[in-house]
C-alpha positions in Angstrom: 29.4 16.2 -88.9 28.2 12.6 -89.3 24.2 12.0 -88.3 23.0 8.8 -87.0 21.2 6.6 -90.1 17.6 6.6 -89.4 16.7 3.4 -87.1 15.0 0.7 -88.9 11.8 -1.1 -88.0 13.2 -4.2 -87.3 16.2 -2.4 -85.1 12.8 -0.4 -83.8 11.0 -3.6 -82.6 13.7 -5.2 -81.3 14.9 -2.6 -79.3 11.2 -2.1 -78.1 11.1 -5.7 -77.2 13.9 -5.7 -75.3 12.7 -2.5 -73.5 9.7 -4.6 -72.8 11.0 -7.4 -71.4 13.8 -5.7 -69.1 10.6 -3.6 -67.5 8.3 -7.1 -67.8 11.6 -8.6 -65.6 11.8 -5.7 -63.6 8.0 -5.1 -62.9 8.0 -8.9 -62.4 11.1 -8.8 -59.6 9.0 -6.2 -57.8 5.8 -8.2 -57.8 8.0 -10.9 -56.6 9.1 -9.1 -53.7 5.8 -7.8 -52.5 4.4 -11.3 -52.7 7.2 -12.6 -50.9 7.2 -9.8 -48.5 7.3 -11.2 -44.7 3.9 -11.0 -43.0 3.3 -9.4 -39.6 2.7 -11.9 -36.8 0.1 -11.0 -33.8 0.1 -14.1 -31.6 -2.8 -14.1 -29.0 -3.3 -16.2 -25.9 -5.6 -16.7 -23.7 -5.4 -17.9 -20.1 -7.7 -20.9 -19.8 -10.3 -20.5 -22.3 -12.3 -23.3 -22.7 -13.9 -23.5 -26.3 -17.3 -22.8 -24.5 -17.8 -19.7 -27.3 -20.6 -19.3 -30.1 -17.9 -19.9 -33.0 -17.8 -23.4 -31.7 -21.6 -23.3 -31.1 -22.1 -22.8 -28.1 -25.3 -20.4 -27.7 -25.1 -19.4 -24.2 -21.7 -17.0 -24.6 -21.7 -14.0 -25.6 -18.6 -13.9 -27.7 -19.2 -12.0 -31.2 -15.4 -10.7 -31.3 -13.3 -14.3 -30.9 -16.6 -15.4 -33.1 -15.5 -12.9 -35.8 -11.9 -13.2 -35.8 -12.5 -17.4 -36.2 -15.2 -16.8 -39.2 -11.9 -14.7 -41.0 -9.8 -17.9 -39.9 -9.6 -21.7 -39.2 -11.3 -23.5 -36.3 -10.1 -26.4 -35.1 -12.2 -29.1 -33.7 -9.8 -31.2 -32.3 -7.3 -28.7 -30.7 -6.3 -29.3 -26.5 -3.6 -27.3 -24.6 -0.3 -28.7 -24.3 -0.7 -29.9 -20.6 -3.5 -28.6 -18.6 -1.1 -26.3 -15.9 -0.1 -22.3 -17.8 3.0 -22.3 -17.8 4.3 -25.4 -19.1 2.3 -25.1 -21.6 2.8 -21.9 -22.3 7.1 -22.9 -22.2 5.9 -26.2 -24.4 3.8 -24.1 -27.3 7.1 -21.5 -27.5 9.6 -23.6 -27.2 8.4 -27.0 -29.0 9.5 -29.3 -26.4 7.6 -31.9 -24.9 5.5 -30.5 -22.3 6.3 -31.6 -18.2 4.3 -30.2 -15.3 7.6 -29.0 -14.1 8.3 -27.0 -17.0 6.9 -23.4 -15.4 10.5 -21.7 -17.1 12.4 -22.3 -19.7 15.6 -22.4 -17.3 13.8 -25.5 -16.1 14.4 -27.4 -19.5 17.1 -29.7 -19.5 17.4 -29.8 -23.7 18.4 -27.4 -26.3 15.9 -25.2 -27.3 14.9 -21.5 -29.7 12.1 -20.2 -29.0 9.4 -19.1 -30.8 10.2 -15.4 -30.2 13.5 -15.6 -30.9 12.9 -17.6 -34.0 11.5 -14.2 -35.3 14.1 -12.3 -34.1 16.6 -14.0 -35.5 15.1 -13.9 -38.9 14.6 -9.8 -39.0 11.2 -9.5 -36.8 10.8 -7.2 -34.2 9.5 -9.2 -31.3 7.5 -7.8 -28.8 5.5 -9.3 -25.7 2.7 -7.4 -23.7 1.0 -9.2 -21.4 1.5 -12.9 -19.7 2.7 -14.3 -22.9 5.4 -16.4 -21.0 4.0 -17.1 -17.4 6.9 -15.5 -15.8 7.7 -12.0 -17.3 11.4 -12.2 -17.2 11.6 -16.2 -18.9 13.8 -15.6 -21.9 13.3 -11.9 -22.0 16.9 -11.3 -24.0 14.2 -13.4 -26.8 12.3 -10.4 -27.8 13.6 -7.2 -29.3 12.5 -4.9 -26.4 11.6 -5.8 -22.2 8.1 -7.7 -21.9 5.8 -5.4 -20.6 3.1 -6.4 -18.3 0.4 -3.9 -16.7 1.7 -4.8 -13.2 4.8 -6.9 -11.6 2.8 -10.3 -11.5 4.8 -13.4 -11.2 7.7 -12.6 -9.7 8.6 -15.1 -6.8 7.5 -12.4 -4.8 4.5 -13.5 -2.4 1.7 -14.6 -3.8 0.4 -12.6 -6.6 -3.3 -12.8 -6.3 -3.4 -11.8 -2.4 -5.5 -9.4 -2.1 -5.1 -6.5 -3.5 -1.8 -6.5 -3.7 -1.9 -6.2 -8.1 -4.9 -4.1 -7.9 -7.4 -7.4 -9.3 -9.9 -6.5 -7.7 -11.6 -3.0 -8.6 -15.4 -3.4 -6.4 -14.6 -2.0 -3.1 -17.4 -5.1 -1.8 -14.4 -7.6 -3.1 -12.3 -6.4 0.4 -15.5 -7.8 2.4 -15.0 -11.4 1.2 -11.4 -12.4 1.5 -10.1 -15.6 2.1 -8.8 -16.3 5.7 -6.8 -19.3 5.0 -4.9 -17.3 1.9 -5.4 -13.6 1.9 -6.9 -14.3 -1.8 -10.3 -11.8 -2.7 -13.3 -13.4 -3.8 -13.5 -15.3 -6.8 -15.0 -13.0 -9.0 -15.4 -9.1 -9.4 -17.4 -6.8 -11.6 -16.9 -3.5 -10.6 -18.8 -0.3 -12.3 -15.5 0.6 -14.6 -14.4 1.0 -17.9 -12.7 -1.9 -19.5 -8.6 0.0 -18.9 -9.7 -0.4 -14.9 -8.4 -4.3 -15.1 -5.6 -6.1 -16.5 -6.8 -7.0 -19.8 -8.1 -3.7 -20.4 -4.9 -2.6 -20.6 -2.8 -5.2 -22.2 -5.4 -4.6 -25.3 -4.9 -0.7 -25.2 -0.9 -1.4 -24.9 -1.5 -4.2 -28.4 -3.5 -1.6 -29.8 -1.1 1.4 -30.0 1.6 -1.0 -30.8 -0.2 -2.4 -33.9 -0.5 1.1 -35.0 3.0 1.9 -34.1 5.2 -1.3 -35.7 2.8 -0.8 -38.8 5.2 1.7 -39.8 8.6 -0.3 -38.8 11.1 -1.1 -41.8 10.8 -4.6 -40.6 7.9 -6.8 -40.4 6.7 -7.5 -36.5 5.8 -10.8 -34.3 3.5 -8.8 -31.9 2.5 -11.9 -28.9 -0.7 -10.5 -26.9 -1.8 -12.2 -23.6 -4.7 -12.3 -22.0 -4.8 -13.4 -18.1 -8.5 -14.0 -18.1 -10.5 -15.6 -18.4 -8.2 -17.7 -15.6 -8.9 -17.1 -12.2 -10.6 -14.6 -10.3 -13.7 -14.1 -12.7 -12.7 -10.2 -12.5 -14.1 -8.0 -15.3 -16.4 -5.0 -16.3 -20.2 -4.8 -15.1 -21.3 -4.0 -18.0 -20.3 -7.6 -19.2 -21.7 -9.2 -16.5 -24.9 -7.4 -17.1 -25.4 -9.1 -20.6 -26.5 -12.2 -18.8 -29.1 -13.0 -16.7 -28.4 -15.2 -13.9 -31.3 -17.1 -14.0 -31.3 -18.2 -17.6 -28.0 -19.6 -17.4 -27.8 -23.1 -17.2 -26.1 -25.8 -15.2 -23.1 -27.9 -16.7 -24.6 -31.6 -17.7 -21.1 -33.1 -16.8 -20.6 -31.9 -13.3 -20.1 -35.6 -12.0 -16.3 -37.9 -13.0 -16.6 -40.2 -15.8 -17.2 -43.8 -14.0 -13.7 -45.6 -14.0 -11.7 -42.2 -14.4 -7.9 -42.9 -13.4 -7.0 -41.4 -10.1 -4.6 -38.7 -11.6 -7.4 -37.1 -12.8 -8.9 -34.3 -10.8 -10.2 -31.1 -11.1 -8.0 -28.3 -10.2 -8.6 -26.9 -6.7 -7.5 -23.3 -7.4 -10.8 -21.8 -6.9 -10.8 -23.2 -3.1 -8.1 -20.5 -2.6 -10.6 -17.3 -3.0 -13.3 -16.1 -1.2 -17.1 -16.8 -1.1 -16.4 -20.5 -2.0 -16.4 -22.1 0.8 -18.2 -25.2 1.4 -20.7 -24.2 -1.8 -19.5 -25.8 -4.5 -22.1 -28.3 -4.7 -24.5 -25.8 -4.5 -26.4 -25.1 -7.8 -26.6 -20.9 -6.8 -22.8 -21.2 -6.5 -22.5 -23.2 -10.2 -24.7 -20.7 -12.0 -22.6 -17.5 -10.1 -19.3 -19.2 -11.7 -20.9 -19.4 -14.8 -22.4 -15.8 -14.4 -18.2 -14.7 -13.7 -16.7 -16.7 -16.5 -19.4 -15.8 -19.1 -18.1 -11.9 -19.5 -14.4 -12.5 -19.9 -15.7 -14.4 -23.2 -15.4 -10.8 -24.5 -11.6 -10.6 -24.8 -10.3 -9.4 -28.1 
């Protein structure tokens, strides 16, 4: 029976070295592919959020949870929405095209297009939408890896959605007191006595929430798109955020008046005229700190 000489030193180290260096290359392709390990995406929007928050200084709103999720981040001073209607822009940001004031779907474009959801899907994301991410919930909805889901049918071509109460937007039984004749619309703000999962928001963030802790899990990395209806029109939220502010320390806008020379296709929007206890105040300063007083507490999103 032969036996193996003994191994040298040399033979030793260089068979050691070579051990080293295939686990070094090894150790080193694993390393590579955590690093380069796709990143989960949430995607958060907000309907007409003006960047009136304390992150962009701007003392007045109470806002410490946008506030904190911009100290972690980048603010950008020079940011504006794609064209001042939702849904184009909303079709503009996820699509890339050009925005148009006609654009409210993308079956309205008349150019070749991916969207951003898709874009993800297509590169091994699992693409979910909860909320009014598009404006209307069934735009592109073969984009995302499951249905959009929405807390009620809204924006459906089916009546108007804000008629009172016909998508439960109103939880203050007061609200039914001050309807708009002309439109059927509740008041323009609400703050019932509830907990925050009584209005919309309340429960897209619930829905995002479980999601988050459910895709953390997935064998494939997630594009999770969150939206937020307010704070756009009615003012609706919680009491206990519209008890944070006092109505008589807030104060009036310093630019309530049109630039001089302004081009006549610029206007305000006339959207609030459509709800109730409006009216003829609008030039009232009671009516322009209440409207502050409703938009201040949907600050607290996120």
């Amino acid at each position: 029976m032969k036996t193996k000489p003994p191994i040298s030193r040399r033979n030793f180290i260089k068979k050691a070295s070579l051990t080293t260096i295939a686990l070094a290359t090894a150790n080193f392709a694993l390393a590579q592919k955590i690093t380069h390990k796709k990143p989960n995406i949430l995607f958060i929007a907000v309907d007409d959020l003006r960047c009136q928050l304390g992150c962009y200084g701007h003392s007045e709103t109470i806002s410490p949870n946008i506030d904190k999720l911009a100290a972690e981040g980048t603010i950008f001073k020079r940011a504006y929405c794609q064209v001042p209607v939702c849904g184009p822009s909303r079709v503009s940001v996820l699509t890339g095209v050009r925005p148009d004031s006609s654009m409210w779907k993308c079956s309205d474009l008349k150019t070749r297009f991916k969207t951003l959801p898709a874009l993800f899907k297509d590169n091994g994301y699992y693409a979910i939408s909860n909320g009014k991410v598009f404006h209307h919930m069934h735009d592109q909805e073969q984009d995302w890896s499951q249905l959009p889901w929405r807390s009620v049918p809204i924006y459906h071509g089916q009546g108007d959605w804000a008629k009172y109460n016909s998508n439960k937007l109103w939880q203050d039984d007061e609200s039914g007191k001050n309807i708009n004749p002309k439109t059927a619309r509740g008041p323009y703000f609400d703050c019932a006595d509830m907990p925050d999962n009584a209005y919309q928001d309340g429960k897209v963030a619930e829905k995002t929430i479980a999601d988050l802790k459910r895709l953390k899990d997935m064998d494939k990395p997630f594009f999770l798109a969150c939206g937020f209806w307010r704070p756009h029109l009615p003012f609706n939220a919680p009491k206990k955020y519209w008890d944070l502010y006092k109505r008589e320390d807030i104060k009036l806008a310093d630019n309530r008046y049109k630039p001089k020379d302004l081009p006549s296709q610029c206007r305000n929007s006339s959207e609030i005229n459509q709800y109730g206890l409006v009216a003829n105040r609008k030039s009232d300063e009671n009516f322009h700190r209440q409207a502050r007083h409703g938009y201040y507490p949907l600050c607290q999103n996120g």
